[in-house]
C-alpha positions as CSV (number, residue, x, y, z in Angstrom):
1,X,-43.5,-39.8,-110.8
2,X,-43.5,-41.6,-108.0
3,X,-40.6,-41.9,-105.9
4,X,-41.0,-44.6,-103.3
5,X,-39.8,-47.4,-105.9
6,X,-36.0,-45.3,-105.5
7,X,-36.6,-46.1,-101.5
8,X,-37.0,-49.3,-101.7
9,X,-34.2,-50.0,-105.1
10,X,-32.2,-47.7,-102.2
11,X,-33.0,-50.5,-99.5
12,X,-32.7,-53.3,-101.3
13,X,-29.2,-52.2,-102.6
14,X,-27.9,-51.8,-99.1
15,X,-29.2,-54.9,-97.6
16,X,-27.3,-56.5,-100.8
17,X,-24.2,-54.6,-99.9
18,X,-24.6,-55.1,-96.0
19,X,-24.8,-58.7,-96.9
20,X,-21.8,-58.5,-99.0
21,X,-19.4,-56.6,-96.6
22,X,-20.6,-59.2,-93.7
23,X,-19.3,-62.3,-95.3
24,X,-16.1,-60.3,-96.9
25,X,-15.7,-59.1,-92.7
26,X,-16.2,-62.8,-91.4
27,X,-13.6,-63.9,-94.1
28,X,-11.5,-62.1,-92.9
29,X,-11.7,-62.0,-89.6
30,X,-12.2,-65.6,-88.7
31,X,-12.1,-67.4,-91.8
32,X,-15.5,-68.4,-92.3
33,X,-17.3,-68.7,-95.7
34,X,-20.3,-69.1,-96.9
35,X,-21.4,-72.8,-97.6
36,X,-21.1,-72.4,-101.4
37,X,-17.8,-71.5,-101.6
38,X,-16.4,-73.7,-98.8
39,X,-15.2,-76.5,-101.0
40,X,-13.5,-74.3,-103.5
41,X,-11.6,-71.9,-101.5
42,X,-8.1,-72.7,-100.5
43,X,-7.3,-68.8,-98.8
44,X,-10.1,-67.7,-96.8
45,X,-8.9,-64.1,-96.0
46,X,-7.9,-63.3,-99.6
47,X,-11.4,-64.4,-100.5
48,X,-12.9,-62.3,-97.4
49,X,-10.8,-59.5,-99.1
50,X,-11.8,-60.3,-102.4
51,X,-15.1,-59.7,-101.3
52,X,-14.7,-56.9,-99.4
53,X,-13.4,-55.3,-103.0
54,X,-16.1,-56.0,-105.2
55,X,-18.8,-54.7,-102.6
56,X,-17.1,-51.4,-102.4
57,X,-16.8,-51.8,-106.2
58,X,-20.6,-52.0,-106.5
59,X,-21.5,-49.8,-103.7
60,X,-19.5,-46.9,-105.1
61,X,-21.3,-46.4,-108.6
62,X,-24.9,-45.5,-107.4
63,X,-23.2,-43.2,-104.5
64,X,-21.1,-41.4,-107.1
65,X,-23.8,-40.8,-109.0
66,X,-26.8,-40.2,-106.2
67,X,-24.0,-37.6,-104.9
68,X,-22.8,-35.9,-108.5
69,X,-25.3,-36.8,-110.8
70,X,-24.1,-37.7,-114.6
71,X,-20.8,-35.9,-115.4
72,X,-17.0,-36.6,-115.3
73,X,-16.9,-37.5,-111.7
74,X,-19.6,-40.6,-112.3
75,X,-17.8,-41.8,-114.9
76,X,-14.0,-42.1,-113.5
77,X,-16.6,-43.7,-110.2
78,X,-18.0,-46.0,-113.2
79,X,-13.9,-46.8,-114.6
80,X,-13.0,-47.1,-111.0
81,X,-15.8,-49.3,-110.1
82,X,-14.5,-51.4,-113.4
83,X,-11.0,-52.1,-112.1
84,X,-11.9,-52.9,-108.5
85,X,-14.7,-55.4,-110.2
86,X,-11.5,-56.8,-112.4
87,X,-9.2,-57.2,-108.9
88,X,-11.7,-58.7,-107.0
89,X,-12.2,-61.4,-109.8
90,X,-8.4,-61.9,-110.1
91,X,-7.8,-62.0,-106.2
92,X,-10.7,-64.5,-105.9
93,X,-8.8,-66.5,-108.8
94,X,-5.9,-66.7,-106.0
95,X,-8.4,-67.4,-103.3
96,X,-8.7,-70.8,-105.3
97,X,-5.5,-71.7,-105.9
98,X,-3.1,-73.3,-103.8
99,X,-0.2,-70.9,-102.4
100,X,2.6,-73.9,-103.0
101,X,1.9,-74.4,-106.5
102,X,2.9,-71.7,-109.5
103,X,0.3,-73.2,-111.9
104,X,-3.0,-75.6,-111.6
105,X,-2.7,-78.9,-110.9
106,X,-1.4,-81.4,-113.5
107,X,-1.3,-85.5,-113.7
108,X,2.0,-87.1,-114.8
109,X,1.0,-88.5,-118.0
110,X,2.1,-92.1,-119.2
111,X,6.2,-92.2,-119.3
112,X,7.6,-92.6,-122.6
C-alpha cells in the first residue's frame, strides 16, 4: 500500500485545524469573525472559545490514535472528543444569545 495518501489526509487535516484555531484565536483576541457568522453572533469571545473547543475536539482523535493505535486509550480520546464536540455546540448556543435575556426573544401577543 501506498502511503503518500496518509501525507496528504495528514496535511489537509492540519491546514483544516490551523484554520480552525486561527479564527477561534482572532475571536478571541480581538473579536473578529468570520463573515458568516457575523450577523448571528452576539458574544464574539465565547464564540472564539467555542471554536477553539471543537478544533481541539477534532484534532485530538486522529493524534490519540496515530500516537496509541486502537485500544482503551483511543477510545476515552474518542468519548473525550464527544463531550468537547457537545460544549462547543452548547457554548456557541450562548455565543447567539443575548447575555440580558434568560430565554429567546418573544412578541407580546394581542392583550386580552
Amino acid at each position: 500500500m501506498n502511503p503518500d495518501w496518509h501525507l496528504a489526509l495528514g496535511l489537509a487535516a492540519g491546514v483544516v485545524l490551523g484554520l480552525g484555531a486561527a479564527a477561534g484565536i482572532a475571536a478571541v483576541r480581538t473579536g473578529w469573525l468570520p463573515r458568516r457568522a457575523r450577523g448571528r453572533v452576539v458574544r464574539r469571545r465565547l464564540w472564539g472559545q467555542a471554536t477553539l473547543v471543537l478544533t481541539a475536539s477534532l484534532g485530538l482523535q486522529p493524534f490519540a490514535l496515530a500516537l496509541f493505535g486502537p485500544g482503551p486509550v483511543q477510545f476515552a480520546a474518542s468519548l473525550l472528543c464527544g463531550a468537547g464536540i457537545i460544549t462547543s455546540v452548547v457554548m456557541r448556543q450562548r455565543a447567539m444569545r443575548d447575555r440580558r435575556r434568560s430565554g429567546p426573544a418573544t412578541t407580546p401577543g394581542p392583550a386580552a
